[in-house]
Each structure stands twice: as C-alpha cells, then as structure tokens.
Chimera marker file (.cmm) of the C-alpha trace (Angstrom):
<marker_set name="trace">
<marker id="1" x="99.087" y="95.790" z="93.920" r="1" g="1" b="0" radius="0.5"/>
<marker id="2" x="100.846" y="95.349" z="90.600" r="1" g="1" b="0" radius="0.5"/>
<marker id="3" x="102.099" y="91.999" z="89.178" r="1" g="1" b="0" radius="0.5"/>
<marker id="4" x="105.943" y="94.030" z="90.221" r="1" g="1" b="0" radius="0.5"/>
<marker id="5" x="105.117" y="94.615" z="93.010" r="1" g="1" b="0" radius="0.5"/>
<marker id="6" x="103.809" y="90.639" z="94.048" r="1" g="1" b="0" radius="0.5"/>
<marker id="7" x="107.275" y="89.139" z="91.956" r="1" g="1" b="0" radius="0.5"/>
<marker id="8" x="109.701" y="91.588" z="94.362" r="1" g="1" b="0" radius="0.5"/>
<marker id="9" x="107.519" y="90.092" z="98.097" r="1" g="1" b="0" radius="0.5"/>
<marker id="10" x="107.592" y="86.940" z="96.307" r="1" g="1" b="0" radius="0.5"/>
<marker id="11" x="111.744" y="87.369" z="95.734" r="1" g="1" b="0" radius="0.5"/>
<marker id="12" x="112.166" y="88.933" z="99.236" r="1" g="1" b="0" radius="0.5"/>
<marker id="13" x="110.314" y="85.853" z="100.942" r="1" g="1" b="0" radius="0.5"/>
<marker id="14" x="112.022" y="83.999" z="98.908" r="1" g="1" b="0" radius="0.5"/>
<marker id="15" x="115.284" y="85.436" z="100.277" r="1" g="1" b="0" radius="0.5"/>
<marker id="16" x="114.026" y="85.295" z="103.557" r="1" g="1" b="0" radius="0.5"/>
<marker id="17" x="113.822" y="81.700" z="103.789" r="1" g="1" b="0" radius="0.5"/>
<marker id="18" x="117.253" y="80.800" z="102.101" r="1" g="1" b="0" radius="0.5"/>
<marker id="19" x="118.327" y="82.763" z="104.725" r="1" g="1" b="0" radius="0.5"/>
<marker id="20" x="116.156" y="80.782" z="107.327" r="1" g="1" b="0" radius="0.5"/>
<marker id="21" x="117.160" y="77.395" z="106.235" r="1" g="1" b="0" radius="0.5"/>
<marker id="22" x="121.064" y="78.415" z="106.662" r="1" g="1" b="0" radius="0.5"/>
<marker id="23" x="120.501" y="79.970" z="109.710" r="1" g="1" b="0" radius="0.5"/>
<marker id="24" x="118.510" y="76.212" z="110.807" r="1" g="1" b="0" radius="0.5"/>
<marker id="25" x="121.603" y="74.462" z="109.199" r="1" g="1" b="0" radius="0.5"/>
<marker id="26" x="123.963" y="76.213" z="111.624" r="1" g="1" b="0" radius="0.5"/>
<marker id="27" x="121.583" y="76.123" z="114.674" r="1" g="1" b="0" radius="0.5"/>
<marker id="28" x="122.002" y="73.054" z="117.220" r="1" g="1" b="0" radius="0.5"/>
<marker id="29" x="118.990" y="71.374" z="119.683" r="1" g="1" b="0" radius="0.5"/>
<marker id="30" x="119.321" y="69.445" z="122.563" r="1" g="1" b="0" radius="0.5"/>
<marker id="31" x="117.166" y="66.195" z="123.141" r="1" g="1" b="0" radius="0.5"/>
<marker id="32" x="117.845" y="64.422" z="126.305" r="1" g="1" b="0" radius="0.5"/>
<marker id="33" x="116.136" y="61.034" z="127.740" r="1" g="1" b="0" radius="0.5"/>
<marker id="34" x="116.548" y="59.489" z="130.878" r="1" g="1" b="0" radius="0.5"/>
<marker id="35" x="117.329" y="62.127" z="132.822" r="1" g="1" b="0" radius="0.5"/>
<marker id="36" x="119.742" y="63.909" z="130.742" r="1" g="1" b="0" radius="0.5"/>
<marker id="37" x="121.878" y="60.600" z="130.936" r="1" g="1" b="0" radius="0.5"/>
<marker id="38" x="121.781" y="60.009" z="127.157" r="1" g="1" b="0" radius="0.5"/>
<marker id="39" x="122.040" y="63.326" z="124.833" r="1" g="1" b="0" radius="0.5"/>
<marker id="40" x="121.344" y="64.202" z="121.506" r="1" g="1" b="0" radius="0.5"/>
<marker id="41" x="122.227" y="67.036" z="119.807" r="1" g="1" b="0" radius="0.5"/>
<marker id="42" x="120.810" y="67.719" z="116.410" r="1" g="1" b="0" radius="0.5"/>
<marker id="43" x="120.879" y="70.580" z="113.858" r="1" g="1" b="0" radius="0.5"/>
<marker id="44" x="117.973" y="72.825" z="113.422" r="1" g="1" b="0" radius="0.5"/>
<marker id="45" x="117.304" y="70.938" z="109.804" r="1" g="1" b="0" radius="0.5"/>
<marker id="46" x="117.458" y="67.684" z="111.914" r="1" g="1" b="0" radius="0.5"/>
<marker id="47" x="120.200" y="66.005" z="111.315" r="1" g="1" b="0" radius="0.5"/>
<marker id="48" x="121.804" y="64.526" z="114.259" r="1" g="1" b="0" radius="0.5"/>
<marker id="49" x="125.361" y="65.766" z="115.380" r="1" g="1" b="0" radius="0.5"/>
<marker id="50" x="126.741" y="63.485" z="118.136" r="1" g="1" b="0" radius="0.5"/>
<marker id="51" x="124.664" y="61.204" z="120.994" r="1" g="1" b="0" radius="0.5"/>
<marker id="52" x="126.632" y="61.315" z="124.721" r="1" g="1" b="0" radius="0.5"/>
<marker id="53" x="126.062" y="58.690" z="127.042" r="1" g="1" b="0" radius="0.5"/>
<marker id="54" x="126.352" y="58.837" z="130.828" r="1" g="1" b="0" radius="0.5"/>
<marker id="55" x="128.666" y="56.178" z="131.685" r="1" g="1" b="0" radius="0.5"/>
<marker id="56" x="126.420" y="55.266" z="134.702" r="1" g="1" b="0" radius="0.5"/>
<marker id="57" x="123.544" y="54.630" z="131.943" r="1" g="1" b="0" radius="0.5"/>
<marker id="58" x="125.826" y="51.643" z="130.446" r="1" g="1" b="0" radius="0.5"/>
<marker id="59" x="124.159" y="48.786" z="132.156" r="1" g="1" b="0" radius="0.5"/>
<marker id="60" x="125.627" y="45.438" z="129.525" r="1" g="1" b="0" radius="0.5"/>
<marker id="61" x="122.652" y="43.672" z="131.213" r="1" g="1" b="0" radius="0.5"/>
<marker id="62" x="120.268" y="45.766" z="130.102" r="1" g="1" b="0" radius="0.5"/>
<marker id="63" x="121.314" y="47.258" z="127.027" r="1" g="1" b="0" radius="0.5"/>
<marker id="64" x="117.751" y="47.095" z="125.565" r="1" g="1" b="0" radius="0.5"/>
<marker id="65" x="117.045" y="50.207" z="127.923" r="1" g="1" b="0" radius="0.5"/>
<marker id="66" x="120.061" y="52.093" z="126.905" r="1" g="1" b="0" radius="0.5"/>
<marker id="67" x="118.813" y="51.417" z="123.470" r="1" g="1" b="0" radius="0.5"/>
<marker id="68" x="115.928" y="53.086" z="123.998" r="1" g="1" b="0" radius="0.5"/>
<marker id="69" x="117.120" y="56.009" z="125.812" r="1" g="1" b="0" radius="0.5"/>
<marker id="70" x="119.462" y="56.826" z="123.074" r="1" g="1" b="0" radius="0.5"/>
<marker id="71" x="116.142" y="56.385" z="120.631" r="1" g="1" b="0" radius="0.5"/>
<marker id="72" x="114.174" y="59.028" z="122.922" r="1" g="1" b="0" radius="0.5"/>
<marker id="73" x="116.775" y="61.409" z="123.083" r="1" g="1" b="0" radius="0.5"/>
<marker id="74" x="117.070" y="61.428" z="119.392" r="1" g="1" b="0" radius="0.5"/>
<marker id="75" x="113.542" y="61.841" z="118.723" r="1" g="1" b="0" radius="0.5"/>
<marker id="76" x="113.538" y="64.529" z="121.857" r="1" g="1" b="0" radius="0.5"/>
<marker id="77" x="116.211" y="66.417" z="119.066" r="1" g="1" b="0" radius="0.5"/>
<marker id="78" x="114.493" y="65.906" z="115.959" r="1" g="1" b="0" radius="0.5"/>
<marker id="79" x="111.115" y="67.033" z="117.615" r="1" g="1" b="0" radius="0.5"/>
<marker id="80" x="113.212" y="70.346" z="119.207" r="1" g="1" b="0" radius="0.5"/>
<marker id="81" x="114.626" y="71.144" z="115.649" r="1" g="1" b="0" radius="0.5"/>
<marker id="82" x="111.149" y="70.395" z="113.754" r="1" g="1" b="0" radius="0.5"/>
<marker id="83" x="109.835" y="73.162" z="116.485" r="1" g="1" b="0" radius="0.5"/>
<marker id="84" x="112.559" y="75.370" z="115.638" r="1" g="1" b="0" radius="0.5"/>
<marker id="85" x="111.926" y="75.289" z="112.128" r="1" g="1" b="0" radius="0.5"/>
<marker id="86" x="108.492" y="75.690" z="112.384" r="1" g="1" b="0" radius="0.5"/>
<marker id="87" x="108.660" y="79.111" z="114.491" r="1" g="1" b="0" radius="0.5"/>
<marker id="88" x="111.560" y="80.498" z="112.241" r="1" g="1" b="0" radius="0.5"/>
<marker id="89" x="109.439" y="79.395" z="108.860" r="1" g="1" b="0" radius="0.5"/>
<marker id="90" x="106.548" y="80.978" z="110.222" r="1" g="1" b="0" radius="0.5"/>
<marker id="91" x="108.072" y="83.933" z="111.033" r="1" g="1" b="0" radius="0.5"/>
<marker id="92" x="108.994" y="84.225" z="107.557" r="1" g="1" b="0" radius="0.5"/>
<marker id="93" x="105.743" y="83.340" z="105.909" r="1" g="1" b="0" radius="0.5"/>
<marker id="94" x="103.665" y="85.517" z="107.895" r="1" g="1" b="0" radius="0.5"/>
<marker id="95" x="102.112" y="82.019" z="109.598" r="1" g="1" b="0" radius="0.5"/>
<marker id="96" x="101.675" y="81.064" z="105.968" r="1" g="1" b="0" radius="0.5"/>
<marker id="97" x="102.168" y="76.841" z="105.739" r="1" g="1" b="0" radius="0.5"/>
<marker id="98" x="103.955" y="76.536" z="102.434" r="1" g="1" b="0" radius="0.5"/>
<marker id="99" x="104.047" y="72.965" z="100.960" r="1" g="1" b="0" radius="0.5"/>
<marker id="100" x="107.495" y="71.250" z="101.528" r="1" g="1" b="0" radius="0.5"/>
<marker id="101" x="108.884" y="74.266" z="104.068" r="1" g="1" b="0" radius="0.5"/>
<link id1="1" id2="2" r="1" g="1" b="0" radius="0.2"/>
<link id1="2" id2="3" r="1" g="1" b="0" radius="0.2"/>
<link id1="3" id2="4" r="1" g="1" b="0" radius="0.2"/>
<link id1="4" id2="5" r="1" g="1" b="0" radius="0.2"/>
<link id1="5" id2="6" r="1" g="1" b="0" radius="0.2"/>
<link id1="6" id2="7" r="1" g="1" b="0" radius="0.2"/>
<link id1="7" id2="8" r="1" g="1" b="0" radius="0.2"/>
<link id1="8" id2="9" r="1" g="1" b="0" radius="0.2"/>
<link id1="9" id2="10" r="1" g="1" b="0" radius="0.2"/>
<link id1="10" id2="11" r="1" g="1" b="0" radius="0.2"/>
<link id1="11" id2="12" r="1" g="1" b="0" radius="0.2"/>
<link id1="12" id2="13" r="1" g="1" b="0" radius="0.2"/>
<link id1="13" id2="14" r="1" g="1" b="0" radius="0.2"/>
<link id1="14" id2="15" r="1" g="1" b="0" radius="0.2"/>
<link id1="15" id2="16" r="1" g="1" b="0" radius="0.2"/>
<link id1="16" id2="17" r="1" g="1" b="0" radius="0.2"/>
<link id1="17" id2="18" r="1" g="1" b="0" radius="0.2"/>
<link id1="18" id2="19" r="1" g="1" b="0" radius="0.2"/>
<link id1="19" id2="20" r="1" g="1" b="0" radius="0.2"/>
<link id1="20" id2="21" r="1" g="1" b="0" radius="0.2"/>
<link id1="21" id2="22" r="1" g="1" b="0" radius="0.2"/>
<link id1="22" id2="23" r="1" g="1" b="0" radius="0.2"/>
<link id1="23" id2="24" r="1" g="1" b="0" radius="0.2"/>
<link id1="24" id2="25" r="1" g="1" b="0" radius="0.2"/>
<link id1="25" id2="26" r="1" g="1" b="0" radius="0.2"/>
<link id1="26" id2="27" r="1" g="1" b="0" radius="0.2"/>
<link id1="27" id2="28" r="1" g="1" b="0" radius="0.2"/>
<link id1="28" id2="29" r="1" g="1" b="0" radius="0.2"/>
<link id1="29" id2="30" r="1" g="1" b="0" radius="0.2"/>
<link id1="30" id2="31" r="1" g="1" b="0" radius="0.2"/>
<link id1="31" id2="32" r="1" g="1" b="0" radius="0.2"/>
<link id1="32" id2="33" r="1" g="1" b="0" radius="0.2"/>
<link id1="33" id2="34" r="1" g="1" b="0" radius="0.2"/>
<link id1="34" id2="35" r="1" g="1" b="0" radius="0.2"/>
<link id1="35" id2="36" r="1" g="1" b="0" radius="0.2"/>
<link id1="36" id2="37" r="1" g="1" b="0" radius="0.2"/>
<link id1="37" id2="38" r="1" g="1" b="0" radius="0.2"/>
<link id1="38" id2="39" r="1" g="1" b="0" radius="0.2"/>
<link id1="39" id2="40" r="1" g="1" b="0" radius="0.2"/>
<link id1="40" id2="41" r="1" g="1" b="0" radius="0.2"/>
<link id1="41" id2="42" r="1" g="1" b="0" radius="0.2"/>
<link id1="42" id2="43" r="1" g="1" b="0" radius="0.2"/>
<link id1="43" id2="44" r="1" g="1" b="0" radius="0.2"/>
<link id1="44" id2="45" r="1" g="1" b="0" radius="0.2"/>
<link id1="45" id2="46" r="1" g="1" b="0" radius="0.2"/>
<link id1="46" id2="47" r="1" g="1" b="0" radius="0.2"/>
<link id1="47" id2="48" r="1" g="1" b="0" radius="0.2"/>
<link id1="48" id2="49" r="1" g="1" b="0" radius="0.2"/>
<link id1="49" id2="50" r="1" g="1" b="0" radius="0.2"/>
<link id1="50" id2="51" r="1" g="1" b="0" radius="0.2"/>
<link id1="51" id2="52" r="1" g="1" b="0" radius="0.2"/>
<link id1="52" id2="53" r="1" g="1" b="0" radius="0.2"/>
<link id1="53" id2="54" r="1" g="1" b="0" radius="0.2"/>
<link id1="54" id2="55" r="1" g="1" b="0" radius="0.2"/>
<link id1="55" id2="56" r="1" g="1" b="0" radius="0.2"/>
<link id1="56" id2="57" r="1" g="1" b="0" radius="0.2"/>
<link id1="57" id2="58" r="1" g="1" b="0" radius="0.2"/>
<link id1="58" id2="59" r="1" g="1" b="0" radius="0.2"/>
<link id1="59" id2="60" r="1" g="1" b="0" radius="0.2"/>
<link id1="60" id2="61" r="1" g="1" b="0" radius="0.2"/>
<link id1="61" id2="62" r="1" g="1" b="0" radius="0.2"/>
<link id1="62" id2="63" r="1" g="1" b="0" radius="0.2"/>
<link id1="63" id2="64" r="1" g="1" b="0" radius="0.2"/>
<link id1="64" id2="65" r="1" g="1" b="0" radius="0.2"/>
<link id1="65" id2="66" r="1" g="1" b="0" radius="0.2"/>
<link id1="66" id2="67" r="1" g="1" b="0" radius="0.2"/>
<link id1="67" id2="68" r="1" g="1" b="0" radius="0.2"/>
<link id1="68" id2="69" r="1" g="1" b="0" radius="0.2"/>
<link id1="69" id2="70" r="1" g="1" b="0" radius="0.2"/>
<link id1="70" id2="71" r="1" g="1" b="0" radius="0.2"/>
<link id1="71" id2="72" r="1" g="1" b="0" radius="0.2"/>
<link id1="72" id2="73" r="1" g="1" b="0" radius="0.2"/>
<link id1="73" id2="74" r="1" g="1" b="0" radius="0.2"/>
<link id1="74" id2="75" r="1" g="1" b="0" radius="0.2"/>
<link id1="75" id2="76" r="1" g="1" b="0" radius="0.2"/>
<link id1="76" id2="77" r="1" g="1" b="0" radius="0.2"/>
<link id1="77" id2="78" r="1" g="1" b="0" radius="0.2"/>
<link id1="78" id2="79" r="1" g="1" b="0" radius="0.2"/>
<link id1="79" id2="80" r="1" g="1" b="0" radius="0.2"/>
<link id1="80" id2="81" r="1" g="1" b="0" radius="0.2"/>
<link id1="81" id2="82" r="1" g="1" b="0" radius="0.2"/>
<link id1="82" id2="83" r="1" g="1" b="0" radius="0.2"/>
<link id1="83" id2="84" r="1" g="1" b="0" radius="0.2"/>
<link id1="84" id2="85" r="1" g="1" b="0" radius="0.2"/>
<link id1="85" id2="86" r="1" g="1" b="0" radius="0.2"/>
<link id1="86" id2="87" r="1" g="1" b="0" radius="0.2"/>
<link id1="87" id2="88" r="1" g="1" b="0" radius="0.2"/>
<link id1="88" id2="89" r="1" g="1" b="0" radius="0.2"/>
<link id1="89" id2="90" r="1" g="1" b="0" radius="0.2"/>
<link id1="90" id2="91" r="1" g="1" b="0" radius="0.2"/>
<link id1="91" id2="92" r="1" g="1" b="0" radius="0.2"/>
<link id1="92" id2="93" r="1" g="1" b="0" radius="0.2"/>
<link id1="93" id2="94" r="1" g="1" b="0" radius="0.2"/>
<link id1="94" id2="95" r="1" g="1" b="0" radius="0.2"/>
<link id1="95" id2="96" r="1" g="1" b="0" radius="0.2"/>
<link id1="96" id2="97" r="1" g="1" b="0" radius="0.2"/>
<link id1="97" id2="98" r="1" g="1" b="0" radius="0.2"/>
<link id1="98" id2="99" r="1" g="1" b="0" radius="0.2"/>
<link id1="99" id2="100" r="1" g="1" b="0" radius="0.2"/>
<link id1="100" id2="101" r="1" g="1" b="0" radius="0.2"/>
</marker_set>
C-alpha cells in the first residue's frame, strides 16, 4: 500500500466522520426518569434541547425529588447520545477508538 494510497483512506475517513458528527448534531435522544414523567431530549453530540415535566410530577413539597428526576432524565439523554455516537464513530473507524472522537 503506497504512502497515496494511506493519505486518500486517511482523507475519506476523514470525510466520513465530518459527515458523522453533522449527522450527530442533527440527531435527537430521548432520556426519561420517573416514569417518563420528566423528559429530556438531547442532541446526538449531547447537548440538551428542552426538559418536559409532567404536571402531576410538580409536587412544591417535594421539589428535591422533581429535582432529581429532571437530573436522571438528563443523564438518561446524555448517556443515549454518548451511545449513539459511539455506534456511528465506530462504524466509521472500522471499531477503531480514535483519541478525542
């Protein structure tokens, strides 16, 4: 395999995970916690979109529960889109774990 050849795979991975992180960008996860009464929805490069809450999960004598629904949920996201990424990434890299991707 000539040094030509290994610069145009390294290009076309390269390519392919541009591609990949858009695609993750534009991709939304669900993350849900207490029975789906508090939502997260995050983007597939984890950033959080919006959090719904359940009216019936709005307790103002317990709040400290509702707090940590909504924390669960979030982290039910951000776990969802790191999984995402993962199996996408992989895909690209042939299984490959590439500092920093």
């Amino acid at each position: 395999m000539g040094m030509a050849n290994l610069q145009r795979m390294a290009m076309q991975m390269q390519q392919a995970m541009e591609r990949v992180k858009q695609e993750l960008a534009e991709t939304t996860v669900d993350g849900t916690a207490g029975g789906g009464v508090v939502k997260a929805v995050a983007t597939g490069d984890q950033k959080l979109v919006s959090v719904t809450i359940d009216p019936s999960a709005v307790d103002p004598a317990d709040v400290e529960m509702l707090q940590d629904l909504i924390v669960a949920a979030i982290n039910d996201a951000l776990r969802a889109a790191r999984e995402l990424g993962e199996a996408k990434m992989a895909a690209v890299t042939g299984g490959l774990r590439l500092p920093g991707m």
